[in-house]
Each structure stands twice: as structure tokens, then as C-alpha cells.
C-alpha positions as CSV (number, residue, x, y, z in Angstrom):
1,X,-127.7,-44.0,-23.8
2,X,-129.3,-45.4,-26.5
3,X,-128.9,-44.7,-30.0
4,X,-132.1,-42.8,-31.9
5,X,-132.8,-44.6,-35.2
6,X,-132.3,-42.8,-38.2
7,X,-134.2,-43.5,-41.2
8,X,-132.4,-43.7,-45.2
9,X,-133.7,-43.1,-48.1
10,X,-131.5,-43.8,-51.4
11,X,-133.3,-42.9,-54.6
12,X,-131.5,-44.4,-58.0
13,X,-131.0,-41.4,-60.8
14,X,-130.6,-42.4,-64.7
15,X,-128.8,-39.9,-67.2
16,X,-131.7,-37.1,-66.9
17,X,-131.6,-36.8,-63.3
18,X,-135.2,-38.4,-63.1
19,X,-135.5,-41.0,-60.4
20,X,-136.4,-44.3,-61.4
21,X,-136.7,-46.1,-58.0
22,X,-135.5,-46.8,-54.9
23,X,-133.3,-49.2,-52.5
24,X,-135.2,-50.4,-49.9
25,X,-132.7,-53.2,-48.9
26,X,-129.0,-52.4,-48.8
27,X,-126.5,-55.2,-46.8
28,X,-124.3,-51.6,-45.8
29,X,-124.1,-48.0,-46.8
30,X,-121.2,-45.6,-45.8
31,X,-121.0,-41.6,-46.9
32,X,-118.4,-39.8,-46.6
33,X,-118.9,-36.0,-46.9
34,X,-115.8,-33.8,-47.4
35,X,-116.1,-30.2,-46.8
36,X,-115.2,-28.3,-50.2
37,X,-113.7,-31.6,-51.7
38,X,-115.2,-34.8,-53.7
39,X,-117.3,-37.1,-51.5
40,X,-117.7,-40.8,-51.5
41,X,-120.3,-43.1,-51.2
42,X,-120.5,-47.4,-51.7
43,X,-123.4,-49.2,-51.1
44,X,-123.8,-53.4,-50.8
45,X,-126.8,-54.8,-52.3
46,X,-128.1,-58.8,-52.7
47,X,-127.1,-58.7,-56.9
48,X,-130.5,-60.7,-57.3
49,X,-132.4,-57.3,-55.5
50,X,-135.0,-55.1,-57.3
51,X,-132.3,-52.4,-55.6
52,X,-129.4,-54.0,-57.4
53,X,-131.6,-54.2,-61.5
54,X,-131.6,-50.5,-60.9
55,X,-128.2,-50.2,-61.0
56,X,-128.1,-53.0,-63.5
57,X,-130.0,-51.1,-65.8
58,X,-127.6,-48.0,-65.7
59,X,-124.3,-49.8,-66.6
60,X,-126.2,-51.1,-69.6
61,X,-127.1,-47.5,-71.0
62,X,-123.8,-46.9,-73.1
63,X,-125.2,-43.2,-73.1
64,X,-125.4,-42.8,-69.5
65,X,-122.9,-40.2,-69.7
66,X,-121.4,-40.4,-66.3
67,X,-124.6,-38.7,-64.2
68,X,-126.8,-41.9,-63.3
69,X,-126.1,-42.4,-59.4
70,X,-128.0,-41.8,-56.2
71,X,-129.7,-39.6,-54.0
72,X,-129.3,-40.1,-50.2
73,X,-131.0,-38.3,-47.9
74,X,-131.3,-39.6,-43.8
75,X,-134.1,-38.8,-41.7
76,X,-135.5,-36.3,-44.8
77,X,-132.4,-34.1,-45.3
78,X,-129.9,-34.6,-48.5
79,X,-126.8,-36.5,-47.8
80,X,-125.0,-35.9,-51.3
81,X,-126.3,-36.5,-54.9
82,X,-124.1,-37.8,-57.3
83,X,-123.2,-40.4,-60.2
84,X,-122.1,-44.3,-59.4
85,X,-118.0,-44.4,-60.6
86,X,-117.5,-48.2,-60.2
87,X,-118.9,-51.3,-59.7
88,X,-117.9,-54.8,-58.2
89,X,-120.3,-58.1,-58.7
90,X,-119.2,-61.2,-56.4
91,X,-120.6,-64.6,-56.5
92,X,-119.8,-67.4,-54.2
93,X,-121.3,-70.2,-52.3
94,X,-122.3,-67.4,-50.1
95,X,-124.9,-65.4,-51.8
96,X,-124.4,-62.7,-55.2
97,X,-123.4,-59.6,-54.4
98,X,-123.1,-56.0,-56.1
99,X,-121.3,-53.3,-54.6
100,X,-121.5,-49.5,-56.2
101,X,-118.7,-47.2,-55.4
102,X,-119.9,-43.3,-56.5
103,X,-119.2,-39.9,-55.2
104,X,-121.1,-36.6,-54.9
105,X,-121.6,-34.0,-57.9
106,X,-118.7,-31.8,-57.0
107,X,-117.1,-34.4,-59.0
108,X,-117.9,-32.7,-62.5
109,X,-115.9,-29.9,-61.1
110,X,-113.0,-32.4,-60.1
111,X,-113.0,-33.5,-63.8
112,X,-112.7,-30.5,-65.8
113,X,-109.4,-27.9,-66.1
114,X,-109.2,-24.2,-65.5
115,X,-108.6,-23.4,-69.0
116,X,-107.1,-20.0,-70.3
117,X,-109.2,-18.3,-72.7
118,X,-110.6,-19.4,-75.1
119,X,-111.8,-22.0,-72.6
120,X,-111.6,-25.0,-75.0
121,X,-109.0,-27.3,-76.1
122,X,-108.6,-25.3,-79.8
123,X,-105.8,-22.8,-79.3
124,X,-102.8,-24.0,-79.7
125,X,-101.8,-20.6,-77.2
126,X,-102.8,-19.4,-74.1
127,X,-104.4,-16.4,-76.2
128,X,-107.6,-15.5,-78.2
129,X,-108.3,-17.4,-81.2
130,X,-111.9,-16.0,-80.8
131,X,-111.0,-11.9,-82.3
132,X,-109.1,-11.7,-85.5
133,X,-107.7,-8.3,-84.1
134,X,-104.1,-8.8,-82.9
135,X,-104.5,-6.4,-80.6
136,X,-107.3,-8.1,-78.4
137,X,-104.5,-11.4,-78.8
138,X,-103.6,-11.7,-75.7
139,X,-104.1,-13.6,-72.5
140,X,-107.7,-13.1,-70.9
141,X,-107.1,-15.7,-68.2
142,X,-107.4,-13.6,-65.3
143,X,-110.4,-12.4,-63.3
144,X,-110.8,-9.4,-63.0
145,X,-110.1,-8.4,-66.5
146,X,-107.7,-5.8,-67.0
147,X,-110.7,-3.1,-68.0
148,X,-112.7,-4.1,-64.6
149,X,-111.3,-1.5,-61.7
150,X,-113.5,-2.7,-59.2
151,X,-112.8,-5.0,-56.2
152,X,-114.6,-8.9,-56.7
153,X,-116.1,-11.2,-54.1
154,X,-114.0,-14.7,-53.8
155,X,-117.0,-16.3,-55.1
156,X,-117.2,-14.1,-57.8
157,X,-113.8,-15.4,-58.8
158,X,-114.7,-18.6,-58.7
159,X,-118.1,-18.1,-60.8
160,X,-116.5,-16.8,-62.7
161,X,-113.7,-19.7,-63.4
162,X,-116.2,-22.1,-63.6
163,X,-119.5,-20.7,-65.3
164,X,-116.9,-19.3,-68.5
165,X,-115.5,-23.0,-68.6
166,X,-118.1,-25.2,-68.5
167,X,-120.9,-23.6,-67.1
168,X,-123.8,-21.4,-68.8
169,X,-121.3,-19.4,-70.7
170,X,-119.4,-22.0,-72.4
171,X,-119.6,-21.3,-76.1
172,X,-118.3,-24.7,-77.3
173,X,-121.3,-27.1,-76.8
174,X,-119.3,-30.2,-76.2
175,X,-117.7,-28.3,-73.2
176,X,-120.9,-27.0,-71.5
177,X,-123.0,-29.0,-69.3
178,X,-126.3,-27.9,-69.9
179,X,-127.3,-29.7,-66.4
180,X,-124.8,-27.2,-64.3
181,X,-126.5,-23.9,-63.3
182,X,-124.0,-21.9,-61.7
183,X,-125.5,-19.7,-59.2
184,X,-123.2,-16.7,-57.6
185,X,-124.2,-15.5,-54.4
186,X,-121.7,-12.7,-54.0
187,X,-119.7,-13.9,-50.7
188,X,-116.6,-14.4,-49.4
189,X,-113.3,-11.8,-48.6
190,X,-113.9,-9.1,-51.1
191,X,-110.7,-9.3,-52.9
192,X,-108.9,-6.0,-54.4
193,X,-108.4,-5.6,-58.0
194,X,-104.9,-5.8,-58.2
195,X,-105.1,-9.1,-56.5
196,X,-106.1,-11.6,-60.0
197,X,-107.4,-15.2,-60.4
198,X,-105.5,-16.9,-63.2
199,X,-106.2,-20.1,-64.6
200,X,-103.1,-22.0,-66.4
201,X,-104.7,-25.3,-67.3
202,X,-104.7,-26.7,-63.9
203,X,-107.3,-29.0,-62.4
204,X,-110.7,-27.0,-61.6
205,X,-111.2,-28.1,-58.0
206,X,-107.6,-27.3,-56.7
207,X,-108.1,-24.0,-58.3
208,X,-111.1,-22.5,-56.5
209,X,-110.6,-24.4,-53.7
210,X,-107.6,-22.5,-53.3
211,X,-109.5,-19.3,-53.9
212,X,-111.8,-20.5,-51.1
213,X,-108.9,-20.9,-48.8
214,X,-107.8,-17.8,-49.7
215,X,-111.2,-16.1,-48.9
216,X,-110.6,-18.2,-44.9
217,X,-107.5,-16.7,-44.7
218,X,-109.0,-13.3,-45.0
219,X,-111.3,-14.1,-42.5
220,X,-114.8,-15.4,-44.9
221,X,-114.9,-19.0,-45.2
222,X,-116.6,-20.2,-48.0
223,X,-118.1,-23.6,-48.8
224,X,-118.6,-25.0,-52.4
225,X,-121.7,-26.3,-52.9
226,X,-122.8,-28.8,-56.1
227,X,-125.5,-31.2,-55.6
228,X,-128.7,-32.1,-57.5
229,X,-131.6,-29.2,-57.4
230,X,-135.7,-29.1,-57.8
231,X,-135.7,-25.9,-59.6
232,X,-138.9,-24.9,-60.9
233,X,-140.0,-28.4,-61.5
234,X,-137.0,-29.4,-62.9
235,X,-133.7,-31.4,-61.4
236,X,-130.5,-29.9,-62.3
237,X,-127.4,-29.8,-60.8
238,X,-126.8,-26.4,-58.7
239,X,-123.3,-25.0,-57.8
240,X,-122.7,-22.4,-55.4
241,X,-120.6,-20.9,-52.5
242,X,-122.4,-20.4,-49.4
243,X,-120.7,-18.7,-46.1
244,X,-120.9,-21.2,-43.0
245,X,-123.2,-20.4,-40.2
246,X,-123.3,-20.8,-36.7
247,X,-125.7,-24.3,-35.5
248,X,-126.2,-22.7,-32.3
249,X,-128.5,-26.0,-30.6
250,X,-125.2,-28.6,-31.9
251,X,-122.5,-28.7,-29.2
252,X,-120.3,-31.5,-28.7
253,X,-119.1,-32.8,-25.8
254,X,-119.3,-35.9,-23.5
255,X,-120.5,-34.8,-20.9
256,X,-123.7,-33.9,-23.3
257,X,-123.8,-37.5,-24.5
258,X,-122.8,-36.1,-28.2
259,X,-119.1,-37.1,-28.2
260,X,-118.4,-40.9,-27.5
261,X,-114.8,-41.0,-27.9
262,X,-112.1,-38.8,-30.0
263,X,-108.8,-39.2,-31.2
264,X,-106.3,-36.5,-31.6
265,X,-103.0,-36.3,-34.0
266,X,-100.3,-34.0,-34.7
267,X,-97.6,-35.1,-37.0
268,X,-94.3,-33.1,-37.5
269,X,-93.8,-30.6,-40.8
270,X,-92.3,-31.5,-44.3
271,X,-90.6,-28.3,-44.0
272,X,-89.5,-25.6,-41.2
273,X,-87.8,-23.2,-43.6
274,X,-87.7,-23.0,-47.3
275,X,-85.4,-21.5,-50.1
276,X,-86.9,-20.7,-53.2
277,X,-85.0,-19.9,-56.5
278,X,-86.5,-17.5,-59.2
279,X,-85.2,-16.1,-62.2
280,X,-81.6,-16.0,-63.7
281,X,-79.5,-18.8,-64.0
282,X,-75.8,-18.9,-62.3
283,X,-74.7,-16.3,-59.9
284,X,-78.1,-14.0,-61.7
285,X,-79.9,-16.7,-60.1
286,X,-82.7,-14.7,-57.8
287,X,-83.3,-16.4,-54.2
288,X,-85.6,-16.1,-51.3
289,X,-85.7,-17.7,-48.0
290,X,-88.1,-17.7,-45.1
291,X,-88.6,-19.6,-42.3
292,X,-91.3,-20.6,-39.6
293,X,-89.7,-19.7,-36.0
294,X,-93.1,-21.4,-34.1
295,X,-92.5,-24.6,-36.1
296,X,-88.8,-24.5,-35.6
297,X,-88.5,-23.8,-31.9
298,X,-91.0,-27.0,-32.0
299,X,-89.6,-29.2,-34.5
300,X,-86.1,-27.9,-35.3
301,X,-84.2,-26.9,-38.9
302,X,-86.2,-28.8,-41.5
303,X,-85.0,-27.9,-44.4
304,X,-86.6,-27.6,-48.6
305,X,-86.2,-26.3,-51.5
306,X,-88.8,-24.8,-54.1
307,X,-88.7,-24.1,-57.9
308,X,-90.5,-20.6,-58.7
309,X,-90.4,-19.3,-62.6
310,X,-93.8,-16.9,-62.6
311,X,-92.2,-13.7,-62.2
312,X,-90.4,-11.1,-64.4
313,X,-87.3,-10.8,-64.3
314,X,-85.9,-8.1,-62.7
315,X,-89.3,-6.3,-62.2
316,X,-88.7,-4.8,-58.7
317,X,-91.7,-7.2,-57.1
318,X,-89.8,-10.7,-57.4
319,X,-88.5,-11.1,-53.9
320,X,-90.9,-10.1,-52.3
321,X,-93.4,-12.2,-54.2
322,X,-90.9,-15.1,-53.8
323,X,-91.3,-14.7,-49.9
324,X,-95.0,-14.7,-50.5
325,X,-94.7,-18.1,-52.1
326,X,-92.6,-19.8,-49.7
327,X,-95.0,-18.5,-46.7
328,X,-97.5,-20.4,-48.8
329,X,-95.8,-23.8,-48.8
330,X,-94.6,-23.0,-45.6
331,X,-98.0,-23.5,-44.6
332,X,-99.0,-26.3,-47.0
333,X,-95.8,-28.1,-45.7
334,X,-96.6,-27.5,-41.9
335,X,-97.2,-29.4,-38.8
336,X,-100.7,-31.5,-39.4
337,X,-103.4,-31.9,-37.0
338,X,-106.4,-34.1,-36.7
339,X,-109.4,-33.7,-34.5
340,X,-111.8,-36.9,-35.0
341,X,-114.9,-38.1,-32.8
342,X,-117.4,-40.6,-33.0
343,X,-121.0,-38.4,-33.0
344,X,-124.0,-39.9,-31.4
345,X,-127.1,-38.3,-31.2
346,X,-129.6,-37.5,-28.7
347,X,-132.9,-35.6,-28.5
348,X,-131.3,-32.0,-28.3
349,X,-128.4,-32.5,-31.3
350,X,-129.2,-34.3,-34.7
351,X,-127.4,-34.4,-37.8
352,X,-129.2,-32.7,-40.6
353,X,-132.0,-30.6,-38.2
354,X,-129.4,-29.2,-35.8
355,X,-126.1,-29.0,-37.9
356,X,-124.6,-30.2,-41.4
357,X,-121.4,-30.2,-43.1
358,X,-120.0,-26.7,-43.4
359,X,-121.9,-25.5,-40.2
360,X,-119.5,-24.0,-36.8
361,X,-120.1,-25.9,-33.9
362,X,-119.2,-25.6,-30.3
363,X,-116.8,-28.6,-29.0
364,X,-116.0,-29.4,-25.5
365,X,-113.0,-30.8,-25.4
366,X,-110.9,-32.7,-21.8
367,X,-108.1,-29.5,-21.8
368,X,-110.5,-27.0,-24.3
369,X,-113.7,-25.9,-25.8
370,X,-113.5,-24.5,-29.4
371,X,-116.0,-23.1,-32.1
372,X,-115.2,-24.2,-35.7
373,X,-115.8,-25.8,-38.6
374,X,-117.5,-28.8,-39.2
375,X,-114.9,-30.5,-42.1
376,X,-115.9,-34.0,-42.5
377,X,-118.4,-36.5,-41.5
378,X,-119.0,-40.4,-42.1
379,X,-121.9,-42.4,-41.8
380,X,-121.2,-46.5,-41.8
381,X,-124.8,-48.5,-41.2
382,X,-124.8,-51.9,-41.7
383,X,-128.2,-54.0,-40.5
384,X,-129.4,-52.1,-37.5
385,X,-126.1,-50.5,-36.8
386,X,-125.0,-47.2,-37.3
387,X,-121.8,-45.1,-37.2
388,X,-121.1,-41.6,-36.8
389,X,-117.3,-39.9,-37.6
390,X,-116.8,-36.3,-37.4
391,X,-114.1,-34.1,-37.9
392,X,-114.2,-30.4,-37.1
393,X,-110.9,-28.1,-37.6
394,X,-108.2,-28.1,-39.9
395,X,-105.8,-30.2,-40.7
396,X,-103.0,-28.5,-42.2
397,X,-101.4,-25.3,-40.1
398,X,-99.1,-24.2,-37.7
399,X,-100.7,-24.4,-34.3
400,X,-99.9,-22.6,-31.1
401,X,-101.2,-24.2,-27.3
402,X,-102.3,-27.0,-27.4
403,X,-102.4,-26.9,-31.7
404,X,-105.8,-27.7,-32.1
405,X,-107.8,-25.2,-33.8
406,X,-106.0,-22.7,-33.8
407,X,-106.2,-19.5,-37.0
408,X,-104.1,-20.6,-39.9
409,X,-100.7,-18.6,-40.1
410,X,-101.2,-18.7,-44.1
411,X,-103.8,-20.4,-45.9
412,X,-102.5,-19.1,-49.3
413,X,-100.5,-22.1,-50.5
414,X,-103.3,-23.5,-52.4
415,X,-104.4,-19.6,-53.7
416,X,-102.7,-19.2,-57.0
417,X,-102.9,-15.4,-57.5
418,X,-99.3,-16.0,-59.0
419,X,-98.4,-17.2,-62.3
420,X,-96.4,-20.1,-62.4
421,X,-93.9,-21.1,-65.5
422,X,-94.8,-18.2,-67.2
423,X,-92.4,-16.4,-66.5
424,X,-94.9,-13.8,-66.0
425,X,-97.2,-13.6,-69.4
């Protein structure tokens, strides 16, 4: 069958998002789109282009501020938007070349912390240097606050998180980017009160991406969405959670001329069974232990231990809450499995009209047919050549059958509801 031609357009941004040309001859282009994680992008170019001066002219501006980059769209729908990170000139016999390596926007979430309140790096506590009363000095680093009964969306945990930190509600200016408008679309597992968010300082992404994990566990995937927005005549960057829907017209298979090959792995655990330790020290020492009897009957007695210091001593919940923990690197430490297949398209099934990153799609498999998750794909053209990688599943769980796509057995070990070295302030 042969291949439909696919058409790319890659528009150069400077530090106010305003586009100030294009490439119109690349030597290769590959994308990489990651589903709720950073993507990557790197692009060749002939250093003497008009494509390359773009570029040129952007690591000259000492006040780019990080944000000048591309944005890549193929056959009229948006790849990723996001700033260039690095770049690499060569010059040879051969020719001069310029390669850009860059990502997508989610990475201005990668590079800021969950901070505890106040949200800026001022108080020398994780407490309120904001009210002079002593007794409003205390930690407001959960959401929901402790005077909000109601239950919250996931994504309103993760607004949340992210809009107080360096969103619109940042008060300190040099922590705010006025570009980033935070959008909440109320979706995701509607999580009980009692059940709080807490941010200790930790890297941004990690955090709500284990919120979103959380929320799949539950049964209500979420995908994080920032990329670069027309919003009433004006570019800004948008972030967002959206719930993934169903391309009914993309199934793959090869008997439909959308699959070409595919590659499946499964590699054994870190860790069958796990002992955590808690509070106490010497024979007060508190201890937990749990154990995965699928993954053992599989792989055997695979022993680990875990360090645990979040809980109060001696409050009646820590066991049980130490068991909740090791379930949750019980899963992060599980078997791993990888479902990969080069896409090709045909008149019925194209990326970007059909289905997109995020979307469920049907897969016909040799031994199974499945509905899940689009999780990665990867586009490599070089000249007239394209290629097409696609991943669908999950890559991290405790399978049963043939341990494909099966449900997660915990998708909480990235969901930090917990508070760790705190010893539970």
C-alpha cells in the first residue's frame, strides 16, 4: 500500500509568542508526543537557511526568556508548541548544519515545584508568612482546605496546585507567568474530602501527574493539556485537563493496512513483596508488609524494602496507611509492559482527523483485540520519508492473560495523598 503524503508546517515563535516565520526546508524532523509527560522535538536545518537565521535570531535575544520555539502542525492539526532547549551547529567539508533540540509547553509545568503556602521561595517554614495572626500559622498546603466540606474533581486538585503556584493567582510577580491561563474544566474521579492533595516542595509535573493517575485508577482518566492558544486574538499558553474520548473511525490492525509491524515486551518486577518501616525506632519500630500473589506465582519472592515517616505516631491509621503505600510501590515496581507499532495511514484512519494523542482506540492484535489509550506517538520524516510509532496501553502494572492491557491493580504510587517526612504536619 502506498503511503499518503502528509504535509508540515513548522512556524518559528520569539519571546511574545508572535510568529516570525517559517521553515520551509528542514534535512529531518522527529516529534515525540508523550501522553501527560514533556514532549520532544529536534529539527536539522542547512545553518546557511532562511529557516536556520530564525533560529539564529532567537539565541541572540539574551531576553528570550526560555518561550521562543516552534509550532508544528501536520496536515493542519497542532503537533505540540513549545520553546527550543538546545542547539548544536556543525561544519565540515560536508555542508553547515544547525540542529534545534526543544520540547512542548508542558515543560513550564516540569520546571516549577509544588510549593506549600505561601507559594514562593520567602518562608523559611512550610507555614504562612502572609497573616500576622498566629493562629491562621499553619500549613495551608492541602487542597481542599480544612473549611471546604465538599468533595473536588481531580482536576480541580490539580488547578488548583498549579494556578496558586504559578498561574493567575500567584501573588509574587517574579513567580507568575502572565502567559499561563489556567483553565479548569471540572473532570476527572470526584475525589472525597477527606481524601487531600498536599504539595511538599516536589517537582510540579510528578505531582499532578500522580493526581491524574489517581483519577485512572478510579476509573476517569485525565489528560494534561499545555500548548500555545488563539484566545481572543491573542496567543497564550492554555493548560487544562481534558477526559479522553472514544476515535470511533481509528482502529488498528493489519489486516486494515493501519498496523505494519509491532513489538511487544514484558520485563520482570523490581519487587514482588515489600516491607515498609514507619515510626519508632528499635523494637517501637512500626512495620507493614504486603505482597503481590499474581506477580509472585509469575515471577517468584522478590523482595524490597521502603522508608515511610509521614504518619503520626501511634494515631490508630498508620498500618493501614503503611499498607496503602506499599500497594502503591507495589505497583510502581511491577512487571512492565510495552505495546509498540509502526502506524501507517490509509484513506479511512489518519492521525490528527481520525484520532490524536490521548484518544481510545480499537487494536486488533494476532491473540487479542483491545480498546485503550493512545500513550505515545513519534513522527521521524526525513526527505520524502516518513515514520509513524505508536504506543497505546500502559506500561507499568501487573497484568493478567496475556498482560497486555489489562486494568491497573493500583495506579496510586505516583498519588501523593500522603505526607511524606513530616511526620504528619
Amino acid at each position: 500500500m502506498e503511503a499518503l503524503k502528509s504535509h508540515y508546517r513548522i512556524r518559528v515563535r520569539n519571546k511574545k509568542f508572535e510568529f516570525v516565520g517559517e521553515v520551509d526546508e528542514y534535512i529531518s524532523l522527529q516529534v515525540e508526543l508523550k501522553y501527560n509527560e514533556v514532549s520532544k522535538w529536534t529539527l536539522k536545518l542547512d545553518a546557511t537557511s532562511d529557516g536556520a537565521q530564525l533560529f539564529y535570531n532567537l539565541m541572540d535575544d539574551p531576553n528570550n526568556g526560555g518561550i521562543g520555539g516552534v509550532y508544528i502542525e501536520r496536515n493542519g492539526y497542532l503537533l505540540l508548541s513549545g520553546p527550543y532547549l538546545d542547539a548544536e551547529e556543525e561544519a565540515s567539508v560536508a555542508g553547515e548544519y544547525l540542529t534545534l533540540s526543544g520540547s512542548c509547553d508542558m515543560i513550564w509545568i516540569q520546571n516549577h515545584l509544588a510549593l506549600p503556602h505561601p507559594k514562593f521561595m520567602a518562608s523559611p517554614k512550610m507555614s504562612s508568612s502572609l497573616y500576622p495572626d498566629s493562629t491562621t500559622n499553619y500549613h495551608t498546603d492541602q487542597y481542599p482546605n480544612e473549611g471546604d466540606s465538599n468533595k473536588r474533581y481531580a482536576s480541580n486538585h490539580i488547578h488548583s496546585f498549579v494556578v496558586d503556584n504559578f498561574g493567575q493567582t500567584q501573588e509574587e510577580s517574579l513567580r507568575r507567568l502572565d502567559f499561563l491561563n489556567c483553565v479548569d474544566n471540572d473532570n476527572g474521579y470526584l475525589i472525597p474530602n477527606a481524601e487531600k492533595s498536599r504539595a511538599r516542595g516536589e517537582s510540579m509535573l510528578p505531582f499532578i501527574q500522580g493526581i491524574a493517575d489517581y483519577s485512572e485508577y478510579k476509573g476517569y482518566p485525565l489528560q494534561i493539556l499545555c500548548r500555545q492558544y488563539l484566545n481572543a486574538g491573542d496567543w497564550e499558553v492554555r493548560f487544562e485537563t481534558i477526559e479522553p474520548s472514544i476515535a470511533g473511525n481509528a482502529v488498528m490492525s493489519m489486516s486494515l493496512g493501519t498496523i505494519v509491524s509491532y513489538t511487544y515486551k514484558r520485563i520482570r518486577p523490581k519487587a514482588t513483596q515489600i516491607l515498609v518501616g514507619g515510626s519508632g525506632e528499635g523494637v517501637d519500630r512500626v512495620f507493614a508488609y504486603t505482597k503481590d500473589d499474581a506477580s509472585r506465582s509469575m515471577y517468584g519472592r522478590i523482595e524490597a524494602f521502603e522508608e515511610y515517616t509521614g504518619e503520626k505516631p501511634d494515631d490508630g491509621e498508620e498500618t493501614k496507611n503503611l499498607i496503602k503505600y506499599a500497594n502503591q510501590r507495589l505497583s510502581e515496581y511491577g512487571e512492565q509492559t510495552s505495546f509498540q507499532f509502526q502506524f501507517q495511514e490509509t484513506e479511512a484512519v489518519r492521525y490528527g482527523r481520525d484520532f490524536k494523542l490521548g484518544d481510545k482506540v480499537r487494536v486488533i492484535l494476532k491473540r487479542q483485540t483491545t480498546t485503550n489509550i493512545v500513550r505515545a506517538v513519534s513522527f521521524s520524516v526525513s526527505g520524502n520519508q516518513e515514520e509513524i510509532q505508536i504506543a497505546v496501553g500502559k506500561t507499568n502494572a501487573v497484568h493478567t492473560g496475556l498482560r497486555l492491557f489489562d486494568r491497573l491493580r493500583n495506579l496510586e504510587h505516583r498519588y501523593d495523598g500522603l505526607t511524606k517526612r513530616t511526620l504528619g504536619e
